[in-house]
N, CA, C and O atoms as CSV, one atom per row, in Angstrom:
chain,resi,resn,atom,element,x,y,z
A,1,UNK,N,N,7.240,-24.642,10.798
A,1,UNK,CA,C,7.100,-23.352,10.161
A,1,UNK,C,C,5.689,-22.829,10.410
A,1,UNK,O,O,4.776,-23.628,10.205
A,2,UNK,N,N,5.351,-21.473,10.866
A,2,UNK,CA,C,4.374,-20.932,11.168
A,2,UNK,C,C,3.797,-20.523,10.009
A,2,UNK,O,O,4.569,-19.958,9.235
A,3,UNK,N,N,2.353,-20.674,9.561
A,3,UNK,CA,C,1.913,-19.825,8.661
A,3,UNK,C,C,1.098,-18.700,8.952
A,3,UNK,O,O,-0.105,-18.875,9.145
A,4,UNK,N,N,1.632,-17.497,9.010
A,4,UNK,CA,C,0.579,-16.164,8.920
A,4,UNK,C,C,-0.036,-16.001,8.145
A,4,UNK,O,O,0.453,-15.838,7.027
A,5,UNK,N,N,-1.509,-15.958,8.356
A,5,UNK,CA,C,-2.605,-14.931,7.717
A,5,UNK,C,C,-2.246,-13.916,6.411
A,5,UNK,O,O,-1.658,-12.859,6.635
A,6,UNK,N,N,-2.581,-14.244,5.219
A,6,UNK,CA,C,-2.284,-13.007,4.404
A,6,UNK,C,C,-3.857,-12.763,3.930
A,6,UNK,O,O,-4.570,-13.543,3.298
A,7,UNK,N,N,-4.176,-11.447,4.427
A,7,UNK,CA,C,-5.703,-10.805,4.216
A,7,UNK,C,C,-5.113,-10.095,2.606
A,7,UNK,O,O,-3.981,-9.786,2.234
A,8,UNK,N,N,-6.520,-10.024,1.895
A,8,UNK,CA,C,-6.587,-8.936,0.796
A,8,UNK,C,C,-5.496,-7.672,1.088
A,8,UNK,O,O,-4.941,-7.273,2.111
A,9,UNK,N,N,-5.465,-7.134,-0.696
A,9,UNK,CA,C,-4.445,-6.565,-0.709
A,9,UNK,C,C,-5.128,-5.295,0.101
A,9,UNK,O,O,-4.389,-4.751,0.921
A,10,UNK,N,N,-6.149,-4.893,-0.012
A,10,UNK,CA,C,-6.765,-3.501,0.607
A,10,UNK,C,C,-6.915,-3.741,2.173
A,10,UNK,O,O,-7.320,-2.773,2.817
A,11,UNK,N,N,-6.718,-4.570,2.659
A,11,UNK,CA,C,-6.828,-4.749,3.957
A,11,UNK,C,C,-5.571,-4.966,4.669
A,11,UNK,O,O,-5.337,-4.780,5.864
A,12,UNK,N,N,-4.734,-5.426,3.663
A,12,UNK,CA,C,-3.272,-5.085,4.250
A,12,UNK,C,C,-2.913,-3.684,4.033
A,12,UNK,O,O,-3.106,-2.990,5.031
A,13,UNK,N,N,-2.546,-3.201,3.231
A,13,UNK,CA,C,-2.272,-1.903,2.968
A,13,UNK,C,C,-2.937,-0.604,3.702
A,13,UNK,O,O,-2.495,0.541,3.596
A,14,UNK,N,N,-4.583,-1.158,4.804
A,14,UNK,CA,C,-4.717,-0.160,5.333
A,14,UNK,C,C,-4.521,-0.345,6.543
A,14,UNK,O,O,-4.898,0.321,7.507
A,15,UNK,N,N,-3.797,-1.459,6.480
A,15,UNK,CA,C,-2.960,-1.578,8.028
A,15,UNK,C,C,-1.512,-1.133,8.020
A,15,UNK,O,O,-0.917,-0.665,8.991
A,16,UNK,N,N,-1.038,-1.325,6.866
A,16,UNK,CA,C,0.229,-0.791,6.640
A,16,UNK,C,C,0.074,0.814,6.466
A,16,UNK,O,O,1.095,1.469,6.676
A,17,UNK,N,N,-0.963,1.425,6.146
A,17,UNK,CA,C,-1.543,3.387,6.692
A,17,UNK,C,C,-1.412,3.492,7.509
A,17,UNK,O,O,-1.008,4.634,7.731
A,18,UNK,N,N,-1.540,2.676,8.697
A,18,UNK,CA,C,-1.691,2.617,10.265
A,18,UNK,C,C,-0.541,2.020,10.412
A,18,UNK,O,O,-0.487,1.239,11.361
A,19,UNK,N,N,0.377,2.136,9.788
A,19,UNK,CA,C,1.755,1.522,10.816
A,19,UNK,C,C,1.517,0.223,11.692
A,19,UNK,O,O,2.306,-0.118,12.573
A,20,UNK,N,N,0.238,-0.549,11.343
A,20,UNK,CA,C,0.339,-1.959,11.808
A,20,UNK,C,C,0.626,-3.243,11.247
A,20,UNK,O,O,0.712,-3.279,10.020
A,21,UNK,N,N,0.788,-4.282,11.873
A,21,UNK,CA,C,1.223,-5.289,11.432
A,21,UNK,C,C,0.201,-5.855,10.096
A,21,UNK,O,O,-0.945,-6.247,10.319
A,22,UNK,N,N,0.827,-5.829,8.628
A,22,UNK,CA,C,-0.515,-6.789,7.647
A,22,UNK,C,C,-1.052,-8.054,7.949
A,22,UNK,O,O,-2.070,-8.390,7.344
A,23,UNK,N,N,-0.414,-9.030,9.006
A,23,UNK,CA,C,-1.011,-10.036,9.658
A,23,UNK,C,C,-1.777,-10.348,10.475
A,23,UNK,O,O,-2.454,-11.375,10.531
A,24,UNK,N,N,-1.708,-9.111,11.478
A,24,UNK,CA,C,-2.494,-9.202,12.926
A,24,UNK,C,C,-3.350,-7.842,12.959
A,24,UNK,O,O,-4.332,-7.595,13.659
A,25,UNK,N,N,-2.817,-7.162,12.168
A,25,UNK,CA,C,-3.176,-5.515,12.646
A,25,UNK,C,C,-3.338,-4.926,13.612
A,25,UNK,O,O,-3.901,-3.831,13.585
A,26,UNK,N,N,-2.822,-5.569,14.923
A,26,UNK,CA,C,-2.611,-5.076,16.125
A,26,UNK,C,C,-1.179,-4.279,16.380
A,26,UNK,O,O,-1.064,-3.116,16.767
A,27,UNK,N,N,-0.041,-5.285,16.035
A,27,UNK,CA,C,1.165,-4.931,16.634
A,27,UNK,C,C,2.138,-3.643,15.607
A,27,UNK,O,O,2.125,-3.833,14.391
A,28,UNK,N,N,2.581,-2.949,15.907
A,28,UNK,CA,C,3.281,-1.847,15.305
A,28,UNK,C,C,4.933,-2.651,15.001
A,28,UNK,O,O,5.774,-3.262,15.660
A,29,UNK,N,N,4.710,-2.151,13.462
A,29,UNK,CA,C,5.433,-2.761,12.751
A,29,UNK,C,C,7.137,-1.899,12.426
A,29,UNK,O,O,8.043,-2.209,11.652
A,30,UNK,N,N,7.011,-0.833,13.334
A,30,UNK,CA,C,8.384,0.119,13.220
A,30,UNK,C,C,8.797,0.206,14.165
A,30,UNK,O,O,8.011,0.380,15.096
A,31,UNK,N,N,10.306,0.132,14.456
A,31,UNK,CA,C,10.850,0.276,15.288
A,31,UNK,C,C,11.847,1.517,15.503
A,31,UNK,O,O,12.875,1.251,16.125
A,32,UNK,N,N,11.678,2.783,15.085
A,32,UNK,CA,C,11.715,3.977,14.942
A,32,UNK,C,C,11.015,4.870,14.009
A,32,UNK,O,O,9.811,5.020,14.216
A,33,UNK,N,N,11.425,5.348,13.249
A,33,UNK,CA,C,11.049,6.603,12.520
A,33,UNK,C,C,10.658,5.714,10.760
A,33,UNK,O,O,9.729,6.128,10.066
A,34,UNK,N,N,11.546,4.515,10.314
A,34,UNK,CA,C,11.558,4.178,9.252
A,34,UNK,C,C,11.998,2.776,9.360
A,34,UNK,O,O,11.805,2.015,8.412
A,35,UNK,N,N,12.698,2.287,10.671
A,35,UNK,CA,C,13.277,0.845,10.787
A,35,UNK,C,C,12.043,-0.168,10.992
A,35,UNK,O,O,11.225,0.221,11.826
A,36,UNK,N,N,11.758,-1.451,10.348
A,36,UNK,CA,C,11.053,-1.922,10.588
A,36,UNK,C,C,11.735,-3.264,11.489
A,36,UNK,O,O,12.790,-3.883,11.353
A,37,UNK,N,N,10.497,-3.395,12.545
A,37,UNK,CA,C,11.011,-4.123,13.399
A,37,UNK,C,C,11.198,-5.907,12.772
A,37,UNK,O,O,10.526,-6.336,11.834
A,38,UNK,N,N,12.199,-6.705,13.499
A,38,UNK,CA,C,12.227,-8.188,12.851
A,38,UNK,C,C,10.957,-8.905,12.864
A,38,UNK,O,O,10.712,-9.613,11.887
A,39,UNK,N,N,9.975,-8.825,13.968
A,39,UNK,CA,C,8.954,-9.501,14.122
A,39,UNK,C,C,7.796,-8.423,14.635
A,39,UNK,O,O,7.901,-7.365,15.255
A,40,UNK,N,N,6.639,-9.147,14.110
A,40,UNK,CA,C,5.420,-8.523,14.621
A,40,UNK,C,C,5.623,-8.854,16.241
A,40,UNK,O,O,5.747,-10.008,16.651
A,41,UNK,N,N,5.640,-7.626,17.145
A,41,UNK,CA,C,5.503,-7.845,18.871
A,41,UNK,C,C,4.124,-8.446,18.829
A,41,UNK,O,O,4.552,-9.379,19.509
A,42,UNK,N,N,3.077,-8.711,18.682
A,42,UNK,CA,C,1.635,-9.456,18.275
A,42,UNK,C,C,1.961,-11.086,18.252
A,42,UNK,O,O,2.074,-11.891,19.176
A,43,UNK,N,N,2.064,-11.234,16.824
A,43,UNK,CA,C,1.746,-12.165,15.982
A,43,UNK,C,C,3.152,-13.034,15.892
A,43,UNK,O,O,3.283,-14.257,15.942
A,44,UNK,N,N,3.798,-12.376,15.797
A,44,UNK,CA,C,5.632,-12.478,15.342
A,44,UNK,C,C,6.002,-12.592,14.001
A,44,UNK,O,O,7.114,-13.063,13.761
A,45,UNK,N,N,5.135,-12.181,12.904
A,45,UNK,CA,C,5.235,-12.233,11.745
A,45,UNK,C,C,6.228,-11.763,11.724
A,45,UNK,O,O,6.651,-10.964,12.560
A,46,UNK,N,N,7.162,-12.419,10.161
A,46,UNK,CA,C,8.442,-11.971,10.093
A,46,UNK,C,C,8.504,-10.888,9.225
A,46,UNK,O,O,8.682,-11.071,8.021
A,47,UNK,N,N,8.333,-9.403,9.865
A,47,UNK,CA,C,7.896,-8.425,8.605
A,47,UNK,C,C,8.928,-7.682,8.846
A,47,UNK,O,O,8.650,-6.485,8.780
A,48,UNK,N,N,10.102,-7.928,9.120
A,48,UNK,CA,C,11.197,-7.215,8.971
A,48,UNK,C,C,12.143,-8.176,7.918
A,48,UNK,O,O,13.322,-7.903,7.691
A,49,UNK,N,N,11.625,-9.031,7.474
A,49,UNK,CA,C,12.390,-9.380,6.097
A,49,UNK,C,C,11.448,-8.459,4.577
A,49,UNK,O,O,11.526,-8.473,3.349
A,50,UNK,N,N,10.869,-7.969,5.311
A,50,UNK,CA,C,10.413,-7.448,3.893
A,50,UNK,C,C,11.126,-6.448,4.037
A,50,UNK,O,O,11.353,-5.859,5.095
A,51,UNK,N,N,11.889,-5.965,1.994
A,51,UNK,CA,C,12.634,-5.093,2.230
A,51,UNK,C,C,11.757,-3.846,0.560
A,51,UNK,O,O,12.020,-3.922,-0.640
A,52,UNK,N,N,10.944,-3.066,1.152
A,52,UNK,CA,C,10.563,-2.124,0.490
A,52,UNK,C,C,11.615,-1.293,-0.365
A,52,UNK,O,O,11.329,-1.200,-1.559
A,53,UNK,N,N,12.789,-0.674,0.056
A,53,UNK,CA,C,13.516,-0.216,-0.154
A,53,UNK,C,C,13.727,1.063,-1.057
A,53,UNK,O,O,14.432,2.016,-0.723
A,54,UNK,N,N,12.872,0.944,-2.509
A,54,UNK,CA,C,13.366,2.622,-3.316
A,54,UNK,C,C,11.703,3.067,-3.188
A,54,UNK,O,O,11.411,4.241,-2.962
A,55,UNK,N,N,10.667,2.025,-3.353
A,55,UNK,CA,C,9.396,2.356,-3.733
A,55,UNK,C,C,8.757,3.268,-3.059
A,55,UNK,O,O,8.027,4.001,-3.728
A,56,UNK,N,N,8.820,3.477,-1.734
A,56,UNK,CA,C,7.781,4.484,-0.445
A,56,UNK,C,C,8.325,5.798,-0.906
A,56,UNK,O,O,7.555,6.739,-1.093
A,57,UNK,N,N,10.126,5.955,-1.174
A,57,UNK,CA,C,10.597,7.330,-1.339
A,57,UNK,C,C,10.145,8.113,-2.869
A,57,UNK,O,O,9.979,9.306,-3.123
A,58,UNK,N,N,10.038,6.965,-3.678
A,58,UNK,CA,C,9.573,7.284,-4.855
A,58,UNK,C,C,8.003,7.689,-4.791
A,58,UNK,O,O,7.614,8.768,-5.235
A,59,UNK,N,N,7.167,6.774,-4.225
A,59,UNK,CA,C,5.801,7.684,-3.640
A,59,UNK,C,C,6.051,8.899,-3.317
A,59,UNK,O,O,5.595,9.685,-4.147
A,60,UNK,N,N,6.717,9.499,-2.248
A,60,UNK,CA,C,6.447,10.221,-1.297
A,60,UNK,C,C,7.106,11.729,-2.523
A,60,UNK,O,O,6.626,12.862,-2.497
A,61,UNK,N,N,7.869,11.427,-3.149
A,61,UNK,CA,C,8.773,12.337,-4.206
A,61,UNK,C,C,6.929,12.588,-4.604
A,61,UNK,O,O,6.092,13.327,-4.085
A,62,UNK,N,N,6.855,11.759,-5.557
A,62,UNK,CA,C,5.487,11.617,-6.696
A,62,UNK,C,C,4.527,12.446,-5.777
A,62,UNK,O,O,4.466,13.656,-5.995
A,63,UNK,N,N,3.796,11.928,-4.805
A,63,UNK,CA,C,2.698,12.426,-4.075
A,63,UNK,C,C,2.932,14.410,-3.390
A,63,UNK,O,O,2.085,15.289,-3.551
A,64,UNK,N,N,4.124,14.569,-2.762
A,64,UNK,CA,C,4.514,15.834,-2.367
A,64,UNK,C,C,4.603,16.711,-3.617
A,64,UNK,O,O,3.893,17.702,-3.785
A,65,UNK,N,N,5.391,16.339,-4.357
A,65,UNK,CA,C,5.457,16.901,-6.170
A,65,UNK,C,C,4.434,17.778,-6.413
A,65,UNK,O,O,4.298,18.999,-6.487
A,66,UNK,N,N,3.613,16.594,-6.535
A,66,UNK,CA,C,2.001,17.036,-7.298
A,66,UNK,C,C,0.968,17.719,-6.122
A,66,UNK,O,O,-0.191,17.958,-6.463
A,67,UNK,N,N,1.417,18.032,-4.710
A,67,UNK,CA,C,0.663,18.784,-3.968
A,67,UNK,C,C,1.525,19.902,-4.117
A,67,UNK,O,O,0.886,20.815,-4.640
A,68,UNK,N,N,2.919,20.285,-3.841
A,68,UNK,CA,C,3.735,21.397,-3.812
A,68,UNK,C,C,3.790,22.246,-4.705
A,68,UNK,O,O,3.638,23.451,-4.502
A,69,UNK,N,N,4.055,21.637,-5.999
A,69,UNK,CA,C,4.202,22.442,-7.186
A,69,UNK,C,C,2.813,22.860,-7.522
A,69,UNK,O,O,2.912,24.080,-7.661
A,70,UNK,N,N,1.646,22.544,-7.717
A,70,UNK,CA,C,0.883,23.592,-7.910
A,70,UNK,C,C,0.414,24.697,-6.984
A,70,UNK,O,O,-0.039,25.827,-7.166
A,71,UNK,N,N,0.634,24.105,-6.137
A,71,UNK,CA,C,-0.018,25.193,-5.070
A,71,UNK,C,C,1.454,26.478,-4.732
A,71,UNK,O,O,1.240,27.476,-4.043
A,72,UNK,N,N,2.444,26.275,-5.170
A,72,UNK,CA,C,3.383,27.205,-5.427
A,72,UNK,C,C,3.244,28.155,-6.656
A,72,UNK,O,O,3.779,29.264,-6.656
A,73,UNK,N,N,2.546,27.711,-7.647
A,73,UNK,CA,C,2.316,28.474,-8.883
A,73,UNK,C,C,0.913,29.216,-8.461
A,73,UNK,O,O,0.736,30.429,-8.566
A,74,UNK,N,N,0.057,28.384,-8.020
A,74,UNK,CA,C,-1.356,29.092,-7.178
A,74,UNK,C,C,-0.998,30.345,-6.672
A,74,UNK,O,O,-1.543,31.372,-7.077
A,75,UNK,N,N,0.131,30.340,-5.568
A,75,UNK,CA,C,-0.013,31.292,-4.961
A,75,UNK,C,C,1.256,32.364,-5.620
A,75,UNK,O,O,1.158,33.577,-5.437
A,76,UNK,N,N,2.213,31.884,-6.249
A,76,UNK,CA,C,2.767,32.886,-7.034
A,76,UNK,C,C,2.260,33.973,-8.095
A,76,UNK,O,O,2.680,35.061,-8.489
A,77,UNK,N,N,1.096,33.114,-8.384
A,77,UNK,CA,C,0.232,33.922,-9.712
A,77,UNK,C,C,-0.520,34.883,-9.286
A,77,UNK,O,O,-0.539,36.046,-9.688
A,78,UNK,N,N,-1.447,34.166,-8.074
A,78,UNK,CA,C,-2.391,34.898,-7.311
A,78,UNK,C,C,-2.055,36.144,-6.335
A,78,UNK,O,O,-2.654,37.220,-6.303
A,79,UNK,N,N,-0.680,35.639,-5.353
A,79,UNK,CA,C,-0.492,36.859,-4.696
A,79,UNK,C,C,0.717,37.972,-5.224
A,79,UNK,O,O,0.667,39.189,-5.050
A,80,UNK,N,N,1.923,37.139,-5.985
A,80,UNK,CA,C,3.164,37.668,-5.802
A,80,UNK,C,C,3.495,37.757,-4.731
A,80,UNK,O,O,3.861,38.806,-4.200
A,81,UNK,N,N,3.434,36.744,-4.243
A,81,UNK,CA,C,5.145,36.945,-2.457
A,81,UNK,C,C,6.488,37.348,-3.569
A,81,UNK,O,O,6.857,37.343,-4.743
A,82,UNK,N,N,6.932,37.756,-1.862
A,82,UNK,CA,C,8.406,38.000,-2.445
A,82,UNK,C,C,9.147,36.705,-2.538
A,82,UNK,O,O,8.713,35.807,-1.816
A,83,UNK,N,N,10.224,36.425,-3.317
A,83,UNK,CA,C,11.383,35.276,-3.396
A,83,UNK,C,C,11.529,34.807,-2.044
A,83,UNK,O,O,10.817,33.834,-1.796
A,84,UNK,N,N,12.387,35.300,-0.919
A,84,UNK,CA,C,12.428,35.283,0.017
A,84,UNK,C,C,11.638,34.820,1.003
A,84,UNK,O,O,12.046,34.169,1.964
A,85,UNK,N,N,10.071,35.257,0.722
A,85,UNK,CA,C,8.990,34.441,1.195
A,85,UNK,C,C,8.963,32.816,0.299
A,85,UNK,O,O,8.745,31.696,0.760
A,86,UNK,N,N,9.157,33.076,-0.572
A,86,UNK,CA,C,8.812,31.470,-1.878
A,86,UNK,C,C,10.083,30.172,-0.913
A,86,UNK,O,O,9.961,29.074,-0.370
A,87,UNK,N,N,11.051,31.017,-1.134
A,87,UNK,CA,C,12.607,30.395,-0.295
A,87,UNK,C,C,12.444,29.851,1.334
A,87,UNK,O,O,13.049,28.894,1.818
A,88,UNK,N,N,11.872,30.362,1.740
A,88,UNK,CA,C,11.518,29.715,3.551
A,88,UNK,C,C,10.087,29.071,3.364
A,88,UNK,O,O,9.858,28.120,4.111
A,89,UNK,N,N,9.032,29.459,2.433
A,89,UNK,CA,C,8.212,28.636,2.913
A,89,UNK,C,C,7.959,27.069,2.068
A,89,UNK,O,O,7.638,26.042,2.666
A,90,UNK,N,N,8.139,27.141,0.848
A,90,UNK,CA,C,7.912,25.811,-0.202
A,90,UNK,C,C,8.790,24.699,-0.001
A,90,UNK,O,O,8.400,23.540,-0.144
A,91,UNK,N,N,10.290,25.086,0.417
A,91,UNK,CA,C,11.073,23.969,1.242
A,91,UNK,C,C,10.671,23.239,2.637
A,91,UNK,O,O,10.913,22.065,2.918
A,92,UNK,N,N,10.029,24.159,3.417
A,92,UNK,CA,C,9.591,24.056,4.862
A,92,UNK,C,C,8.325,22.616,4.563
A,92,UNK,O,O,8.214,21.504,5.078
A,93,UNK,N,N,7.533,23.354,3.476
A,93,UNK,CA,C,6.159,22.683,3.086
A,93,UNK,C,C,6.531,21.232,2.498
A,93,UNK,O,O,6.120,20.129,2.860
A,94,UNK,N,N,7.217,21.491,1.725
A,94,UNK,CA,C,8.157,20.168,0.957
A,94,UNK,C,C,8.602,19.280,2.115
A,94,UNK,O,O,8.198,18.118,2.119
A,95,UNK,N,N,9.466,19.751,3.191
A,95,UNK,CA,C,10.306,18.845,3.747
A,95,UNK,C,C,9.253,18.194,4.994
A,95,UNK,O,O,9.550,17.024,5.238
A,96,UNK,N,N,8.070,18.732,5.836
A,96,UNK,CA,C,7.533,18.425,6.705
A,96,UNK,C,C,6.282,17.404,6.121
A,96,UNK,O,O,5.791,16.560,6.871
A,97,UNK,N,N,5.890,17.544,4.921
A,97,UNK,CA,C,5.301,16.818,4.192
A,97,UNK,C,C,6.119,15.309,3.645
A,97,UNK,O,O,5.430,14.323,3.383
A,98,UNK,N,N,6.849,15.291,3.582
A,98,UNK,CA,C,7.817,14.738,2.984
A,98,UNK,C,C,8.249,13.748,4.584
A,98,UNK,O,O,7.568,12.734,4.742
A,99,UNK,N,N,8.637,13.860,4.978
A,99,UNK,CA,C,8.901,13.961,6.511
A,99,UNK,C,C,7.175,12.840,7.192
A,99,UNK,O,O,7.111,11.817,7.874
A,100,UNK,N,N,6.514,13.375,6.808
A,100,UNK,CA,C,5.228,13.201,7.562
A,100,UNK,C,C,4.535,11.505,6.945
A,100,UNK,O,O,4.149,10.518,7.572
A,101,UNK,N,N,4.668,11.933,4.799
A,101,UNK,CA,C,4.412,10.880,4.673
A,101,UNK,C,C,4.879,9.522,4.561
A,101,UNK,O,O,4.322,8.426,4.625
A,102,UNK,N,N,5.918,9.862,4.399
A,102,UNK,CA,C,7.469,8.822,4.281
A,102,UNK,C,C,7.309,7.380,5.075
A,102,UNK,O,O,7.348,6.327,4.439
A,103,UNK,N,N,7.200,7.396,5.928
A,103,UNK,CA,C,6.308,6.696,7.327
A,103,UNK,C,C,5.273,5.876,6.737
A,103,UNK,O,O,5.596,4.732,6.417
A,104,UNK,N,N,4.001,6.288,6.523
A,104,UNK,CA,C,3.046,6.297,6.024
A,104,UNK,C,C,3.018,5.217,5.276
A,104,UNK,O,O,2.569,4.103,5.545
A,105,UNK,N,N,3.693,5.744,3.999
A,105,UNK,CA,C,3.537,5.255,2.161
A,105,UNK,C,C,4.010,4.000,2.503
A,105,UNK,O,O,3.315,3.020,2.233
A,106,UNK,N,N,5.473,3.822,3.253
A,106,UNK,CA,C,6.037,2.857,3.320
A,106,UNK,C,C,5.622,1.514,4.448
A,106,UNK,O,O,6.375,0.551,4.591
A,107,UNK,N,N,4.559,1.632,5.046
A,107,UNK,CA,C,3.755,0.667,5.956
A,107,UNK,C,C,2.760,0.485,4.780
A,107,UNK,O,O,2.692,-0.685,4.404
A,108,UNK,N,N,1.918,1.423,4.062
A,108,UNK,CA,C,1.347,0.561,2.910
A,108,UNK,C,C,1.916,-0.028,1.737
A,108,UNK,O,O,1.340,-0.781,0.950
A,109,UNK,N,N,3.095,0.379,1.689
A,109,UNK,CA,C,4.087,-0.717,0.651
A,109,UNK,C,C,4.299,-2.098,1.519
A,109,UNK,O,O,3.743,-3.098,1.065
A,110,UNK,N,N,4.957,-2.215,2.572
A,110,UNK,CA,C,5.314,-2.929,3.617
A,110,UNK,C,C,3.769,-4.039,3.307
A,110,UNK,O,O,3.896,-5.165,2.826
A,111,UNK,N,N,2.615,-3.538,3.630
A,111,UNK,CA,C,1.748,-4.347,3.546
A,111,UNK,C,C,0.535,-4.928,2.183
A,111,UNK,O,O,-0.492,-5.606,2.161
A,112,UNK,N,N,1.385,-4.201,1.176
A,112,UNK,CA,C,0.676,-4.248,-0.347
A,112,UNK,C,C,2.188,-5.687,-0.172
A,112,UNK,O,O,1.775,-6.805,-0.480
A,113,UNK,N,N,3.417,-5.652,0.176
A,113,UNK,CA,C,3.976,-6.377,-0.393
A,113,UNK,C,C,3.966,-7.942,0.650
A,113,UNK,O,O,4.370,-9.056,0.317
A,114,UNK,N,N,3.543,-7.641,1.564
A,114,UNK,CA,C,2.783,-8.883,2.524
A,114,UNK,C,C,1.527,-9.318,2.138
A,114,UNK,O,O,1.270,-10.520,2.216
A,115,UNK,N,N,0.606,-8.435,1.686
A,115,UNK,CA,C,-0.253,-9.472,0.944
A,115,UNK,C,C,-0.060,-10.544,-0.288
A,115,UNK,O,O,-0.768,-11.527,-0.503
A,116,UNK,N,N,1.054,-10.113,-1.022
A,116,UNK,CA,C,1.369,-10.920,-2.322
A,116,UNK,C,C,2.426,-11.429,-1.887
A,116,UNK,O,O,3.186,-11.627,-2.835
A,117,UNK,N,N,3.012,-11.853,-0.588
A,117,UNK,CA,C,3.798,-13.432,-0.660
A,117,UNK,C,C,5.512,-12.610,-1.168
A,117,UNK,O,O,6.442,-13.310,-1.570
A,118,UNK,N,N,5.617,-11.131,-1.041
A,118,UNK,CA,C,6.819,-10.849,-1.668
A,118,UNK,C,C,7.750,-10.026,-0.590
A,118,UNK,O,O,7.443,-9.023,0.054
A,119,UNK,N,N,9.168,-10.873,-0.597
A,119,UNK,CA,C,10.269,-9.927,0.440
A,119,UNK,C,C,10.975,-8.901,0.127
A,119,UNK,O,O,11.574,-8.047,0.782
A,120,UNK,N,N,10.792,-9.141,-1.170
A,120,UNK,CA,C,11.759,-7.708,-2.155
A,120,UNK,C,C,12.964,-8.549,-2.616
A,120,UNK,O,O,13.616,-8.198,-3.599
A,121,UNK,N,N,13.150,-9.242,-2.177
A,121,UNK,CA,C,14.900,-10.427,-2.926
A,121,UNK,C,C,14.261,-11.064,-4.044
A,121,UNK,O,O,14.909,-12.064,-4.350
A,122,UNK,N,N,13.280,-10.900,-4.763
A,122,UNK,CA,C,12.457,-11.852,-5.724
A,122,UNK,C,C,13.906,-11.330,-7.186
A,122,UNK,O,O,14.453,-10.239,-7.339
A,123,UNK,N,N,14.041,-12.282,-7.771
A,123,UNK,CA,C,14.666,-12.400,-9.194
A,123,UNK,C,C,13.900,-12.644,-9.699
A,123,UNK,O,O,12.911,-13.250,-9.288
A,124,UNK,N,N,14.225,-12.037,-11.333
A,124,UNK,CA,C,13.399,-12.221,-12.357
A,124,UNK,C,C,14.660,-12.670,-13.118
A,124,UNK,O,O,14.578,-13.025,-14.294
């Protein structure tokens, strides 16, 4: 049995920002858009048993939320757009944001949960 490297939790997690491996921080840990690959191509860490699963989407809800919604009341108060303008652009803003960090959140979950020894199958 191989043992990989588990660095601090802040040093995994800002490899998991970078979509890299929390073991090696070289090898890219996705194998599309959101699939994580079985093994680090690097290291071969087995970081496709980690299974993140509700937590990154629940970030990404939380984090877009609290940038979207005020800055929709900002500019509703301040300029008055029309509806029509509110309707094409706050969904657009929502979904490419949303879209952008999704990725992201979930390589630093991926590697907050490789530093603490956890696959996501843990029972309590």
């Amino acid at each position: 049995m191989t043992i990989f490297p588990r660095y601090g939790k802040g040093r995994s997690i800002k490899a998991g920002f970078k979509r890299k491996c929390p073991s090696c921080e070289q090898g890219k840990i996705f194998d599309g858009y959101l699939k994580l690959k079985e093994k680090c191509p690097h290291c071969t860490a087995p970081i496709g048993e980690i299974r993140a699963d509700d937590f990154p989407p629940y970030l990404t809800i939380l984090i877009v939320g609290h940038i979207v919604v005020p800055l929709l009341v900002f500019v509703e108060v301040s300029y008055h757009p029309s509806t029509l303008f509110q309707m094409i652009l706050w969904p657009a803003v929502a979904l490419t944001l949303s879209l952008s960090l999704l990725p992201v959140l979930k390589g630093a979950v991926v590697g907050f949960m490789w530093s603490l020894g956890m696959k996501g199958d843990e029972q309590h």
